[in-house]
C-alpha positions in Angstrom: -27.5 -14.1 -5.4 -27.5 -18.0 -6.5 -26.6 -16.6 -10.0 -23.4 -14.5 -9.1 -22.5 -18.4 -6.8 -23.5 -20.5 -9.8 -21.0 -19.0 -12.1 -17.8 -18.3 -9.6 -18.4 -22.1 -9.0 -17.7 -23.0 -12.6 -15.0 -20.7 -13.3 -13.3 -20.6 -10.0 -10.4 -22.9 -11.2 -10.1 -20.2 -14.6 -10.4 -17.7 -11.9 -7.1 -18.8 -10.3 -5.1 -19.3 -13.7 -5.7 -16.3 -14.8 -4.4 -14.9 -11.6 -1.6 -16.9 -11.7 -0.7 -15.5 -15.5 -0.4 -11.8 -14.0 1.8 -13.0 -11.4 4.2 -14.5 -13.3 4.9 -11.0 -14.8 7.3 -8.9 -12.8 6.3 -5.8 -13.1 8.3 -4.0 -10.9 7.8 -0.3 -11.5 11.2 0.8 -9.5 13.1 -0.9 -11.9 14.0 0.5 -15.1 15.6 -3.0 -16.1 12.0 -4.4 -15.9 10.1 -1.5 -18.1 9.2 -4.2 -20.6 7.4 -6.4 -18.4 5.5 -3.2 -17.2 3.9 -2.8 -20.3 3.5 -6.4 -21.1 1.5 -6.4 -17.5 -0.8 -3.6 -18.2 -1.9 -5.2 -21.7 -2.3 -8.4 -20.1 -4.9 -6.3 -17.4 -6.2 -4.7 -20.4 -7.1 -7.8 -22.1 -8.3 -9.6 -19.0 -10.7 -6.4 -19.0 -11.7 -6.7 -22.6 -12.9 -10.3 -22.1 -14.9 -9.5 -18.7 -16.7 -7.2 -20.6 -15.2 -4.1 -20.6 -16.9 -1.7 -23.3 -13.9 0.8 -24.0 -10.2 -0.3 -22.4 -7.7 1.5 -23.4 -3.7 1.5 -21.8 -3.1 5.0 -21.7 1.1 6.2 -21.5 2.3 8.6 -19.1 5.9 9.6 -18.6 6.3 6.7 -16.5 4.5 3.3 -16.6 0.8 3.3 -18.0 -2.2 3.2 -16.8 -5.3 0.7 -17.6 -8.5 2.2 -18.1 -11.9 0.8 -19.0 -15.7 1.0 -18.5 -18.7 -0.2 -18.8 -21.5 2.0 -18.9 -25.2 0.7 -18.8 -27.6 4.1 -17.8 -25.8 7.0 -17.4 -28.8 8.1 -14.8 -27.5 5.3 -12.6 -24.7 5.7 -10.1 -20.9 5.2 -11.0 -18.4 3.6 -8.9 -14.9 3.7 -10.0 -12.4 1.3 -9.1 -8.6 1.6 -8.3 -5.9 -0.7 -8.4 -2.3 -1.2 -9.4 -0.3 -3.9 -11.4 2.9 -2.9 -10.7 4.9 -4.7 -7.6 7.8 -3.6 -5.2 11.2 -5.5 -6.1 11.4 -8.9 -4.8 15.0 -9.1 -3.1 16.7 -10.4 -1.0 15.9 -13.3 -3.2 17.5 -15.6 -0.9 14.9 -15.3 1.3 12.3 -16.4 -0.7 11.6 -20.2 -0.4 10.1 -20.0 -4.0 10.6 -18.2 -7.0 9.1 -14.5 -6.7 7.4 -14.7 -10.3 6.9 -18.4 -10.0 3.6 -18.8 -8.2 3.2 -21.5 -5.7 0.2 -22.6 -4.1 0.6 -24.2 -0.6 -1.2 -24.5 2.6 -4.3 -22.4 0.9 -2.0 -19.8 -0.3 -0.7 -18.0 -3.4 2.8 -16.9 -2.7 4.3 -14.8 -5.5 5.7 -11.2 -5.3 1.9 -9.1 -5.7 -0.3 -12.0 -4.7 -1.7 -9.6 -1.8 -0.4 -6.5 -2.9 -2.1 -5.8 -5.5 -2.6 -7.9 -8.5 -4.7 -10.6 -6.7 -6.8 -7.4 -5.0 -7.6 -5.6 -7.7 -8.2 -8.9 -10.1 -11.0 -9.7 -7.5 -12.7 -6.4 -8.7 -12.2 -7.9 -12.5 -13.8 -11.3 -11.8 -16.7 -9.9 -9.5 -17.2 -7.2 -12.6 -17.5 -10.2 -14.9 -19.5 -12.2 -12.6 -22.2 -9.6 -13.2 -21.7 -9.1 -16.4 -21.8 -12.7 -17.7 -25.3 -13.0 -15.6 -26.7 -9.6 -16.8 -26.9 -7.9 -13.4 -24.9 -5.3 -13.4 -26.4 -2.8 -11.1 -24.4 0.2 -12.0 -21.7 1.8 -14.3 -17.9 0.8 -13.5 -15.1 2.0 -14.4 -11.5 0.9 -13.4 -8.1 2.6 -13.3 -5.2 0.3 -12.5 -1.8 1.8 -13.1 1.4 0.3 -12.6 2.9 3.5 -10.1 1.8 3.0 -7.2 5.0 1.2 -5.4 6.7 4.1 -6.5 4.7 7.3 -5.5 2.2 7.5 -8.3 3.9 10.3 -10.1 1.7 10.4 -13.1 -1.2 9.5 -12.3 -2.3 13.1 -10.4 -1.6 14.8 -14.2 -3.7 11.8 -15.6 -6.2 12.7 -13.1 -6.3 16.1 -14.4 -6.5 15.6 -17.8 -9.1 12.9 -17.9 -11.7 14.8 -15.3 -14.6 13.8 -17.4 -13.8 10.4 -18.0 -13.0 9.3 -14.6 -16.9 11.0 -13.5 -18.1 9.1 -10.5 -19.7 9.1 -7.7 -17.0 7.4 -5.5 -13.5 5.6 -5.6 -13.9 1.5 -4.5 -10.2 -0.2 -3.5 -8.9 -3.1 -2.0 -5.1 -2.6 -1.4 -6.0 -3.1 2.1 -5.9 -6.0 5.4 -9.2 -6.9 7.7 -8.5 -8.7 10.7 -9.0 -11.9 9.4 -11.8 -14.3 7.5 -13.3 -14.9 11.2 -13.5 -11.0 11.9 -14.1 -9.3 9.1 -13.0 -5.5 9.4 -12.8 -2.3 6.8 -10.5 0.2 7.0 -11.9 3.5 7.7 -8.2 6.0 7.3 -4.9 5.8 6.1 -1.7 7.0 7.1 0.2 9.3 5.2 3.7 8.9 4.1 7.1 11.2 3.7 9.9 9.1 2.0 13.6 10.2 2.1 16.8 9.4 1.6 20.0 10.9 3.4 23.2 10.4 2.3 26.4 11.5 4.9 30.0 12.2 3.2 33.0 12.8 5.4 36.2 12.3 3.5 36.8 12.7 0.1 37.5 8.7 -0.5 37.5 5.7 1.2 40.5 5.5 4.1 42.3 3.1 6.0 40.7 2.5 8.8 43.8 1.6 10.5 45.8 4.5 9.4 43.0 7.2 9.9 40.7 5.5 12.1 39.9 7.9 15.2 41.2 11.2 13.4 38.7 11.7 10.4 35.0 11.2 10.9 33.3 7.8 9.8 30.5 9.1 7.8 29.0 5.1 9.1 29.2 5.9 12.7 27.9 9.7 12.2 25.0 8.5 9.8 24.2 5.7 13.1 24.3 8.7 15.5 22.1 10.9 14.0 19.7 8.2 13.2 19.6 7.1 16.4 18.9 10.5 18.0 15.5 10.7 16.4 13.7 9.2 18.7 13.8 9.8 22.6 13.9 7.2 25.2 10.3 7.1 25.2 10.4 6.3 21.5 8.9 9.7 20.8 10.3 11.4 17.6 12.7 14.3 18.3 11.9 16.3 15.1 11.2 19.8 16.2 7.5 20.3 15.1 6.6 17.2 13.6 3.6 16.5 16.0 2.1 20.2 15.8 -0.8 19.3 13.2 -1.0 15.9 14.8 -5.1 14.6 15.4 -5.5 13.3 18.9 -8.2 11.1 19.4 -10.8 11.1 21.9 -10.8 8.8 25.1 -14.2 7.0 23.1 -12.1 6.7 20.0 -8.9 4.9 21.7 -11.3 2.9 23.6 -13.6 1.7 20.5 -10.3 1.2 18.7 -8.7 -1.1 20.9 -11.9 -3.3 21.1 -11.1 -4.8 17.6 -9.8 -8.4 18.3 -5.9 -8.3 19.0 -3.7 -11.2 20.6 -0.3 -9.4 21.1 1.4 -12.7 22.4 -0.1 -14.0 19.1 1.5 -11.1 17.1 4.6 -11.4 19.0 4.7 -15.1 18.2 4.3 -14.7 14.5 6.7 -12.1 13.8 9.3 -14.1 16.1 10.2 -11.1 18.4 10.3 -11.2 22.6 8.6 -8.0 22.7 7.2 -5.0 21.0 8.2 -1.6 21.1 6.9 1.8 20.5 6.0 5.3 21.3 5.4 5.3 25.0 1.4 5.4 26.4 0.0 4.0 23.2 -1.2 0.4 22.5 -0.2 -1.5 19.5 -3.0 -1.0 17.6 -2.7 2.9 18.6 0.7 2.7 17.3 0.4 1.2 13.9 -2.8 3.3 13.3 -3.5 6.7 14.7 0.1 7.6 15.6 2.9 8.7 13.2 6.2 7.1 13.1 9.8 6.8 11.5 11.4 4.4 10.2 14.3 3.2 8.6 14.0 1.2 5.5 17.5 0.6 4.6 20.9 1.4 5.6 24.5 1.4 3.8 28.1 2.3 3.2 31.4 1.2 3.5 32.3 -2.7 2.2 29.7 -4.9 2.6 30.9 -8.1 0.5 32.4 -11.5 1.3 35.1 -11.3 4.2 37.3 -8.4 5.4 38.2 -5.2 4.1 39.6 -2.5 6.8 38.0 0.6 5.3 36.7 3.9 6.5 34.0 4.9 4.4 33.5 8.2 2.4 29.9 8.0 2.2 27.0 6.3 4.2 23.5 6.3 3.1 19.7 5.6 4.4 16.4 5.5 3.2 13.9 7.1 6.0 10.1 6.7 5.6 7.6 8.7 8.1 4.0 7.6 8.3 1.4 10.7 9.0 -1.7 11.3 10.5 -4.5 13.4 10.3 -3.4 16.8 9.8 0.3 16.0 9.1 1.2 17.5 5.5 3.7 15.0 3.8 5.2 18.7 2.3 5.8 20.0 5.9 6.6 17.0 7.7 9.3 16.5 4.8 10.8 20.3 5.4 11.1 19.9 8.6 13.0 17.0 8.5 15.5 17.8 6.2 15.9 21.2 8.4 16.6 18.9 11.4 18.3 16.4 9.8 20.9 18.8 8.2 21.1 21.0 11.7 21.9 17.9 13.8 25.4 16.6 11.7 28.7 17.7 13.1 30.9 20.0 10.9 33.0 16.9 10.0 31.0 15.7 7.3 28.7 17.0 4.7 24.5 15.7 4.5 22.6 15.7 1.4 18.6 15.0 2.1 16.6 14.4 -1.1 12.6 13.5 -0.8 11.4 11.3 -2.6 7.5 11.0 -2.6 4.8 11.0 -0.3 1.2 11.5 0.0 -1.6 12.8 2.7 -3.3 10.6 5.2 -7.0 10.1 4.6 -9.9 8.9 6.8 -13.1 7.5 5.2 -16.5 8.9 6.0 -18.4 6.2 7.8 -22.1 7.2 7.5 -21.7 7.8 3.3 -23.8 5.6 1.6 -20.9 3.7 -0.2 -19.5 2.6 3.0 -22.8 1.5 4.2 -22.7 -0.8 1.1 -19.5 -2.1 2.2 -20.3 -2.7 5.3 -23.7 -4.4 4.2 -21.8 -6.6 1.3 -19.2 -8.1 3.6 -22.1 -8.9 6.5 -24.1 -10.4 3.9 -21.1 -12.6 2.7 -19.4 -13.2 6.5 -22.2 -13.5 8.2 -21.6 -10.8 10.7 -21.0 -7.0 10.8 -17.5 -6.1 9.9 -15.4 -3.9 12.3 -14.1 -0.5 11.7 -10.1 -0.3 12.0 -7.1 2.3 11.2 -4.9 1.3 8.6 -1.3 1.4 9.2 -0.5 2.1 5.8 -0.6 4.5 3.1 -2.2 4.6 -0.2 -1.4 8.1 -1.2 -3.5 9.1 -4.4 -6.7 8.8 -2.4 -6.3 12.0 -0.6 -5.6 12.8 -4.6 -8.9 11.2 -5.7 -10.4 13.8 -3.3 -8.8 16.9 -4.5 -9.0 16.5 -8.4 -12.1 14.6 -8.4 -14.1 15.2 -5.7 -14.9 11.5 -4.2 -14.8 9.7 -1.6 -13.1 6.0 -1.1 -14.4 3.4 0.1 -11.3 0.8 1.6 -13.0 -2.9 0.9 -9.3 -5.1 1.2 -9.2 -8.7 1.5 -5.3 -9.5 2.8 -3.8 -9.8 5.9 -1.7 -8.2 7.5 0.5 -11.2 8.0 0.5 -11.7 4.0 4.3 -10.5 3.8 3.4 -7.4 1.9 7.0 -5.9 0.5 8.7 -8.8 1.9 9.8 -12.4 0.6 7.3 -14.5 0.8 4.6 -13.0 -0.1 1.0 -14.2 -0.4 -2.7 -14.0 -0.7 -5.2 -16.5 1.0 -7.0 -18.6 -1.8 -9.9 -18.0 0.8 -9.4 -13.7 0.7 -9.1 -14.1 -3.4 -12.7 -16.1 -4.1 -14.3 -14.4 -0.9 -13.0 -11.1 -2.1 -14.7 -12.0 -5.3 -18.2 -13.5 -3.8 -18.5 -10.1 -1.7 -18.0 -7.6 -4.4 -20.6 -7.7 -6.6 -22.9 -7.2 -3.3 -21.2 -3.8 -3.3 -22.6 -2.6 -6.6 -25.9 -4.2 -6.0 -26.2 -2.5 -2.6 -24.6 0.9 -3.5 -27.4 1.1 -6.5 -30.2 0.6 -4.3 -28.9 2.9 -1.4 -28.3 5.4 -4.1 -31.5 6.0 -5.3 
């Protein structure tokens, strides 16, 4: 609609500050140290709300960081579409790494890179310019709600007793998020599941304090080199994960499924070239978009113990430690898969040192119905903004309250994201196309308009 162009024309540039404003906030909900900026974040979202147009907005405390909720309501007889994002980011070291500030936006090359560009502030702030877009031009087509909370990097642990507690508030008829990647601006693509995720941490003690390494190196087991074993052992040389069980529940798809999958647009000397590696690796028999999609994996997302500062010190550890995350598919309960693991992780150490598994969070993997009427929206809004159909894909990575929006309130979501995969998500670096942000933005109002009429 001319209208909805008109006025993202003359406010693009506002658009982009505003953006800016929120990143500059470092919100980073896994450190306690940064609690204040938290809240300041989540009244900034709630003031950003107020002034799109937001009737009620309200920042509602949990026992953790709160959440932003607001509405606007125009016929209660028309449909509702409630929209999820979250304000809070993942910690921004190693700070060297970055080659600007982490909270200090910088724009270059068409890019925003800040910590949360991509993931999610400049996301979900597309869904508050698009809802003020319509707003400002009196087209709202429907009622819309938003819940952003400032959790999410760190398992959402509030937000499923907010979820029970506000059933009738949070009424809708289905969940709209974009905390996702498409292929890219030239192929447009919308993620129709999500994996699932386990999170743990292990920690390995062997003697009861730090040794000599000289003096008792070779006699007393170095919880390090134990820790490195074990790790090591769970996965075969086919890179298939040794975990007794863990692929039971897994959802094999069909010959037609694979193939379709695979037919999405994929350079893999391209990939290979970006991420600077000689070659890619994986469970055997399984392509690399089988293998960051449909197929469950571990990983290990950190690793320490022993003396790790400037120059020398000749020590044998008394403790090592490693954070472990396993994405799910299908069928794979985060609950289970997390059992299991601490059964196998505890059965496989030597008597010579002591293991202590504690899990942290998780969530259930989720797969979007693709012949709902709200993805039929999506998929009409971004071919009516690109220019051409957009392309169903698996998303490699997990979002875990959706499965939650399902239980407690009985929708649906709908995965609309505008990032890339190569936007440095959780690593320095990160950024958001200026392109993704104002397309995002153009594409979204389509979905309202195009879920109303499809509703009635």
């Amino acid at each position: 609609m001319q209208v909805w162009k008109d006025y993202q024309a003359e406010n693009k540039d506002r658009f982009l500050d505003e953006l800016l404003a929120l990143l500059r906030i470092p919100s980073v909900s896994a450190d306690s140290r940064h609690n204040g900026d938290t809240q300041q974040c989540a009244e900034a979202v709630k003031l950003r709300l107020q002034e799109a147009g937001a009737d009620k907005v309200e920042v509602c405390q949990t026992a953790g960081h709160p959440i932003v909720y607001g509405e606007k309501i125009i016929d209660p007889s028309l449909p509702t579409v409630l929209v999820y994002g979250h304000y809070d980011v993942q910690p921004a070291d190693p700070l060297e790494l970055w080659h600007s500030g982490p909270f200090e936006p910088v724009i270059k090359d068409g890019n925003i890179y800040a910590r949360g560009s991509a993931d999610d502030k400049g996301q979900f702030y597309m869904h508050v310019k698009a809802f003020e877009t319509m707003n400002k031009t009196n087209t709202i087509p429907c009622n819309i709600k938003f819940m952003i909370e400032g959790e999410e990097e760190v398992g959402s642990a509030n937000l499923g007793i907010f979820l029970k507690e506000n059933k009738e508030r949070l009424k809708a008829d289905v969940v709209l998020i974009s905390d996702t990647s498409m292929i890219s601006l030239e192929n447009p693509s919308i993620d129709t599941g999500l994996r699932g995720l386990a999170y743990m941490e292990v920690e390995v003690t062997g003697p009861n304090r730090d040794l000599h390494s000289g003096v008792y190196g070779g006699a007393v087991a170095n919880p390090a080199t134990i820790l490195a074993k074990m790790i090591a052992s769970l996965h075969d040389d086919n890179n298939h994960i040794t975990i007794p069980g863990f692929y039971d529940k897994v959802q094999e798809l069909s010959a037609e499924e694979r193939e379709a999958l695979n037919a999405a647009p994929f350079d893999e000397e391209e990939y290979k070239a970006d991420l600077g590696v000689a070659d890619v690796w994986g469970e055997k028999g399984y392509s690399t978009i089988e293998r960051t999609g449909i197929r469950p994996t571990l990983e290990v997302n950190g690793i320490w113990g022993g003396y790790t500062g400037e120059g020398s010190k000749t020590v044998l550890p008394s403790k090592a430690f490693a954070k472990i995350s396993m994405r799910l598919v299908p069928n794979q309960d985060w609950h289970e898969i997390s059992d299991l693991f601490t059964k196998h992780f505890e059965s496989i150490a030597p008597k010579s040192v002591k293991v202590k598994v504690t899990k942290h969070h998780g969530g259930s993997p989720y797969v979007t119905p693709i012949d709902s009427v709200a993805f039929k929206a999506a998929h009409q809004a971004i071919h009516t903004t690109f220019g051409k159909d957009p392309i169903p894909v698996r998303g490699g990575g997990s979002i875990p309250i959706v499965a939650l929006f399902e239980k407690e309130l009985g929708l649906k979501t709908v995965l609309m994201g505008f990032g890339l995969d190569s936007d440095n998500l959780h690593s320095p670096n990160e950024k958001y196309g200026l392109a993704n942000y104002y397309k995002g933005i153009e594409t979204i109002p389509y979905f309202h308009k195009f879920f109303a009429e499809m509703s009635k």
